[in-house]
C-alpha positions as YAML, in Angstrom:
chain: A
units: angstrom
residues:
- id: 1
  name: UNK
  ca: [8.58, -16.04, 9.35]
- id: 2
  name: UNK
  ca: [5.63, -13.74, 8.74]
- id: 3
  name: UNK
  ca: [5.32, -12.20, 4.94]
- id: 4
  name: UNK
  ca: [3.78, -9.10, 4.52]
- id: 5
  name: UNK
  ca: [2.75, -7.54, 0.88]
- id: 6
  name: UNK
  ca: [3.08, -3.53, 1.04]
- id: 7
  name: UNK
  ca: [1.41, -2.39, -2.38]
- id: 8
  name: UNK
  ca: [3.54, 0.92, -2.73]
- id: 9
  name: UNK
  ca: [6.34, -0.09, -1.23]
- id: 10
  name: UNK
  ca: [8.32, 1.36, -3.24]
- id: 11
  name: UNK
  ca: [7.46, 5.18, -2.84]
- id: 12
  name: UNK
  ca: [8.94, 7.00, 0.39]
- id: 13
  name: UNK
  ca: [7.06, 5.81, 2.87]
- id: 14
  name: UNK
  ca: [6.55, 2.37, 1.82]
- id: 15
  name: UNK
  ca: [10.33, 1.82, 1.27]
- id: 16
  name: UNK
  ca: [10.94, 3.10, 4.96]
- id: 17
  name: UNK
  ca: [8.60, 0.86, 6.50]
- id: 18
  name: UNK
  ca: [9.73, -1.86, 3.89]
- id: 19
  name: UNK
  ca: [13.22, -1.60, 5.38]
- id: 20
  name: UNK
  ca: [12.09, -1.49, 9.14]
- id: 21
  name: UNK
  ca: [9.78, -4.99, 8.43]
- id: 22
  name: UNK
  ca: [12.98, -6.66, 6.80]
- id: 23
  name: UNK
  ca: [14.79, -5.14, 9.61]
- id: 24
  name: UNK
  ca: [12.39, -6.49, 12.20]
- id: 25
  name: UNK
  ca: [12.68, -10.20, 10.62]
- id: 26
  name: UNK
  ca: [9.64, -9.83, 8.07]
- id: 27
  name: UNK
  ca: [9.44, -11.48, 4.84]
- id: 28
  name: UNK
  ca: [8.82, -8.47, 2.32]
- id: 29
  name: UNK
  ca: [6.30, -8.93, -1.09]
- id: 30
  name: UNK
  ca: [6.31, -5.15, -2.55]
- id: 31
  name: UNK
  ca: [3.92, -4.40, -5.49]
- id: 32
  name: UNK
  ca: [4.32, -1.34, -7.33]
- id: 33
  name: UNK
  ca: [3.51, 0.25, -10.74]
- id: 34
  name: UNK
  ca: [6.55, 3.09, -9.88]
- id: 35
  name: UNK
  ca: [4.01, 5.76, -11.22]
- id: 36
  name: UNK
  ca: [4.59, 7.77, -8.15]
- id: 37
  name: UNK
  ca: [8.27, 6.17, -7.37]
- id: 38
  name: UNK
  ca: [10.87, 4.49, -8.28]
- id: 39
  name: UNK
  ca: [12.31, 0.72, -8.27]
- id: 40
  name: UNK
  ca: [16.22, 2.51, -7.12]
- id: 41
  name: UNK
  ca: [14.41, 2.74, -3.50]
- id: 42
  name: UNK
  ca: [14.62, -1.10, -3.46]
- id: 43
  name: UNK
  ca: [18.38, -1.12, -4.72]
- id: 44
  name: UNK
  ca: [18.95, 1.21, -1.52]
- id: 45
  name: UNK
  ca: [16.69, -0.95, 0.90]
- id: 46
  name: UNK
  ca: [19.06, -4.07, -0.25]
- id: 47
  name: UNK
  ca: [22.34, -1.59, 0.10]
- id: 48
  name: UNK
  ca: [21.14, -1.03, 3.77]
- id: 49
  name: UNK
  ca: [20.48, -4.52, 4.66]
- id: 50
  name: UNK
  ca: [23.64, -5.49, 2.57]
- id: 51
  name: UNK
  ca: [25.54, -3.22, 5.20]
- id: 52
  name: UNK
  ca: [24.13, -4.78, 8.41]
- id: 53
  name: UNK
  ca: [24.79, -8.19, 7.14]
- id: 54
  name: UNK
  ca: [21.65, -8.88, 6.57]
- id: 55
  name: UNK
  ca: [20.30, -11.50, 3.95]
- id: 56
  name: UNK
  ca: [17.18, -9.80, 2.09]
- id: 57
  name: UNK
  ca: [17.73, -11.90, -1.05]
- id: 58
  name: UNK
  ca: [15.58, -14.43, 0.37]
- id: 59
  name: UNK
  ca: [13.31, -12.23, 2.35]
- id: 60
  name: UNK
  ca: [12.46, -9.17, -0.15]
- id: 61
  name: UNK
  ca: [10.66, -9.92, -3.55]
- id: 62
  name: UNK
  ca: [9.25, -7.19, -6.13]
- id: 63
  name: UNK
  ca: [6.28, -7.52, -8.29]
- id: 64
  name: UNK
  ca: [5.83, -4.34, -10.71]
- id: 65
  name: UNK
  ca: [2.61, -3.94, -11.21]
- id: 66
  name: UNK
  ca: [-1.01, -2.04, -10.85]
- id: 67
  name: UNK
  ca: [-3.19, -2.62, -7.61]
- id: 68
  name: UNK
  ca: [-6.21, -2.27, -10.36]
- id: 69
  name: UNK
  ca: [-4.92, -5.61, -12.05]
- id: 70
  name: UNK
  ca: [-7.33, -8.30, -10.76]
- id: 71
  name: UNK
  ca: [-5.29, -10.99, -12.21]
- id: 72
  name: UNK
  ca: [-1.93, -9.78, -10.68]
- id: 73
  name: UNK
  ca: [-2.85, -9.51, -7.33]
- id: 74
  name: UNK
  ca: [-4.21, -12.94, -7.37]
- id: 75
  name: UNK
  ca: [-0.84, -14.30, -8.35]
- id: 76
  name: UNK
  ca: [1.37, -12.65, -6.23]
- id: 77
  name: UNK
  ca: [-1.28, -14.70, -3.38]
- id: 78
  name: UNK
  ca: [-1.07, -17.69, -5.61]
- id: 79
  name: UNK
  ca: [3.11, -17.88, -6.42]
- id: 80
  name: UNK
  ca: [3.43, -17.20, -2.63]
- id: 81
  name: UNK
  ca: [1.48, -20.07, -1.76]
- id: 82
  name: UNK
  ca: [3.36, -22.16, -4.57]
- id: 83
  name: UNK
  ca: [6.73, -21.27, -2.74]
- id: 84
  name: UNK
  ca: [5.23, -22.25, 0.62]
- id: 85
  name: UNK
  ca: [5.30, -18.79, 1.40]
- id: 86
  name: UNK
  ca: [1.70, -17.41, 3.35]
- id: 87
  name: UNK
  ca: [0.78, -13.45, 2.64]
- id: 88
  name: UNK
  ca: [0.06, -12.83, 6.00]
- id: 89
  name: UNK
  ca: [-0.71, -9.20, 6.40]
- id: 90
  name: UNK
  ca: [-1.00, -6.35, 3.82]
- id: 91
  name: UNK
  ca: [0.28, -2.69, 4.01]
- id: 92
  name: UNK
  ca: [-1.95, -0.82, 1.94]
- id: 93
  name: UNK
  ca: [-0.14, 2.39, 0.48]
- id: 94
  name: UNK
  ca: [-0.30, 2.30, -3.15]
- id: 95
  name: UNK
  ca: [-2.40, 5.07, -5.09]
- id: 96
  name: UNK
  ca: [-2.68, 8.39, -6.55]
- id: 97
  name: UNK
  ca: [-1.77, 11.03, -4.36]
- id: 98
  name: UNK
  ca: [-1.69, 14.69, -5.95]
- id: 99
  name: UNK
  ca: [-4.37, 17.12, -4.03]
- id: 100
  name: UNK
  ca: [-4.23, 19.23, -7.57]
- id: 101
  name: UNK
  ca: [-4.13, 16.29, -9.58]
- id: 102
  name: UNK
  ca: [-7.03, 14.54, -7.95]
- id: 103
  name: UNK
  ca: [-9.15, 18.28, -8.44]
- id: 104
  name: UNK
  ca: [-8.08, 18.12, -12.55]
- id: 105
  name: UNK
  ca: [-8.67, 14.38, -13.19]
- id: 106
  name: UNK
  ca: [-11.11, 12.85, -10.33]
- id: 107
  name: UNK
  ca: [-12.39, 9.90, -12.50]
- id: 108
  name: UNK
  ca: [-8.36, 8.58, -12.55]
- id: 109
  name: UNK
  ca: [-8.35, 9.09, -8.71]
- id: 110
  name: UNK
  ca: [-11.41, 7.12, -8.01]
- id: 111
  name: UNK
  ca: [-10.13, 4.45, -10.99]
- id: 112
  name: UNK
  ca: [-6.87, 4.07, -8.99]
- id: 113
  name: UNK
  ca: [-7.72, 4.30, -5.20]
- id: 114
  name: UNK
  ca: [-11.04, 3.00, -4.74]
- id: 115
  name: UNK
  ca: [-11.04, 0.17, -7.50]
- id: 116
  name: UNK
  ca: [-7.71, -0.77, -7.24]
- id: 117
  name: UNK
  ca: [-8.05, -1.09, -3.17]
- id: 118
  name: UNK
  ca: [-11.15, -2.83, -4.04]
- id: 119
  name: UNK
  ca: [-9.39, -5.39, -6.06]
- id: 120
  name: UNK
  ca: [-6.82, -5.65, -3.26]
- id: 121
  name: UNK
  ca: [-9.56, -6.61, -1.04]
- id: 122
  name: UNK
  ca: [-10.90, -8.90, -3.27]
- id: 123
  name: UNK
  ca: [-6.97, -10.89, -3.57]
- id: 124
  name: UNK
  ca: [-7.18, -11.04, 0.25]
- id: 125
  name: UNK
  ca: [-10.40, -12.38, 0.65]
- id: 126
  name: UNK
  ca: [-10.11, -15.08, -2.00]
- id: 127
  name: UNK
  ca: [-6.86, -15.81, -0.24]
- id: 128
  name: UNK
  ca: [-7.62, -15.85, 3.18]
- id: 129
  name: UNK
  ca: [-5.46, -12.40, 4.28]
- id: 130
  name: UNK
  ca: [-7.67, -10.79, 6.51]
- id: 131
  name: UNK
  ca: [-4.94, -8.23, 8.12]
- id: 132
  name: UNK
  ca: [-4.69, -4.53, 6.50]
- id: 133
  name: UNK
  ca: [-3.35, -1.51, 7.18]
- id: 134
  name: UNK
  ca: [-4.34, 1.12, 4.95]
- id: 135
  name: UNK
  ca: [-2.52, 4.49, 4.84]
- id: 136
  name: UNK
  ca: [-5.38, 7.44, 4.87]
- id: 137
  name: UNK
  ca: [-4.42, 10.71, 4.67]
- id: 138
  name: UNK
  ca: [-5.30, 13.95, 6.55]
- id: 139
  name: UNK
  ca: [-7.35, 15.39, 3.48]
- id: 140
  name: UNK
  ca: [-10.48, 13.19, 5.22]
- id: 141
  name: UNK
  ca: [-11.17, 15.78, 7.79]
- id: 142
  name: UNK
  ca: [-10.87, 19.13, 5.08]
- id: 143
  name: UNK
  ca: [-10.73, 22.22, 7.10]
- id: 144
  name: UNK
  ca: [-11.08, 21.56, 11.00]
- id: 145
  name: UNK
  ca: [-11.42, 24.61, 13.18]
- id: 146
  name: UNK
  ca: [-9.38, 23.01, 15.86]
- id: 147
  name: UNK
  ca: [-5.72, 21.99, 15.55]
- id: 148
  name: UNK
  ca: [-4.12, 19.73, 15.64]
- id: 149
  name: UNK
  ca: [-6.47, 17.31, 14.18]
- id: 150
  name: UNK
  ca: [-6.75, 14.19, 16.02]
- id: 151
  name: UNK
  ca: [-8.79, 10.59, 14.53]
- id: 152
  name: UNK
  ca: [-12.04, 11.66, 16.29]
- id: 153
  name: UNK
  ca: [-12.16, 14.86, 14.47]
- id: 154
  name: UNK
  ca: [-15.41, 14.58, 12.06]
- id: 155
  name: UNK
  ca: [-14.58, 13.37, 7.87]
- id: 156
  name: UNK
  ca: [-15.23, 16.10, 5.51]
- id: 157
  name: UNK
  ca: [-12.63, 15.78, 2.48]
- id: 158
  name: UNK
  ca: [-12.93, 18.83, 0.18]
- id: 159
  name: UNK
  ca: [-11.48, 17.46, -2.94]
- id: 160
  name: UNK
  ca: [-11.63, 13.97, -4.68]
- id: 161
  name: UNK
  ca: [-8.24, 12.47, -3.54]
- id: 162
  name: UNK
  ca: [-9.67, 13.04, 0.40]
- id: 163
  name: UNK
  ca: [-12.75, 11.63, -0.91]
- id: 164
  name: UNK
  ca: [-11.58, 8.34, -2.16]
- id: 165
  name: UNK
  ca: [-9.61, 7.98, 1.23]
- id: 166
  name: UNK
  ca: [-13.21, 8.44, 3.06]
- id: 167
  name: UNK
  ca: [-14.79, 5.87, 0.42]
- id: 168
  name: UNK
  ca: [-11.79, 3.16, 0.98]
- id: 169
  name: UNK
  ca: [-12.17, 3.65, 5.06]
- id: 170
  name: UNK
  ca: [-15.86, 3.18, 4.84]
- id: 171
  name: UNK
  ca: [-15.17, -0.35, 2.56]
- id: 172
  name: UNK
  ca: [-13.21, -1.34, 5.10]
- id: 173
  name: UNK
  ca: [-15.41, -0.54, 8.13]
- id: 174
  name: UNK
  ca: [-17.73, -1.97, 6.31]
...
């Protein structure tokens, strides 16, 4: 059975797609410091899985926590691998995400989504993971002329949370 961490997992998106991997026969890790969420999302992920019969008690595991916590990430690799359990993928959607926010305190959004994903990176290296997915956001391409806005559409974020998104992409092009 493949494991996947999803760092956020427990905000709205990441609970949705935490559901449709445990659905789909995935072993779940989800990290999350519940600044921007709550841990009830994972009380209604079991409650849904509880109603299709489905056993997530052995499949779903929590680990509260910050992305910008060297030492955490490392053991959530390291426990895995003491259980037998291999992190075979990660689902990167954990971070700051306030437009306004990001424009009043910048240094907290860089802090958070470009160090923390750094120290992600970091985990997964040191523990051979070499799959992401990172969630971006439209605030890399700033005002377009043309709509919609499709991937090829040129980056130019106009505040510092579409900014960090641009710097994390570029780490991981890099």
């Amino acid at each position: 059975m493949k494991t996947i961490l999803v760092t956020g997992g427990s905000g709205y998106i990441g609970s949705h797609t935490s559901l449709s991997l445990l659905l789909s026969g995935f072993r779940v890790i989800i990290l999350d410091s519940n600044i921007n969420s709550h841990q009830n999302s994972l009380k209604r992920i079991m409650k849904i899985g509880n109603d299709k019969y489905l056993d997530f008690e052995e499949r779903l595991f929590f680990a509260k926590g910050d992305i910008r916590d060297e030492r955490l990430l490392d053991n959530i690799f390291k426990k895995a691998n003491l259980k037998g359990i291999n992190i075979d993928a990660v689902i990167h959607f954990a971070g700051l995400k306030s437009v306004k926010e990001s424009i009043s305190n910048p240094i907290s959004y860089w802090d958070n989504n470009v160090k923390g994903s750094i120290n992600l990176f970091k985990a997964m290296a040191n523990n051979n993971c070499n799959i992401i997915v990172f969630s971006s956001s439209a605030t890399v391409y700033g005002k377009q002329p043309i709509s919609p806005i499709d991937e090829s559409s040129s980056l130019n974020p106009i505040n510092p949370y579409g900014e960090t998104k641009v710097a994390v992409e570029k780490i991981l092009e890099d």
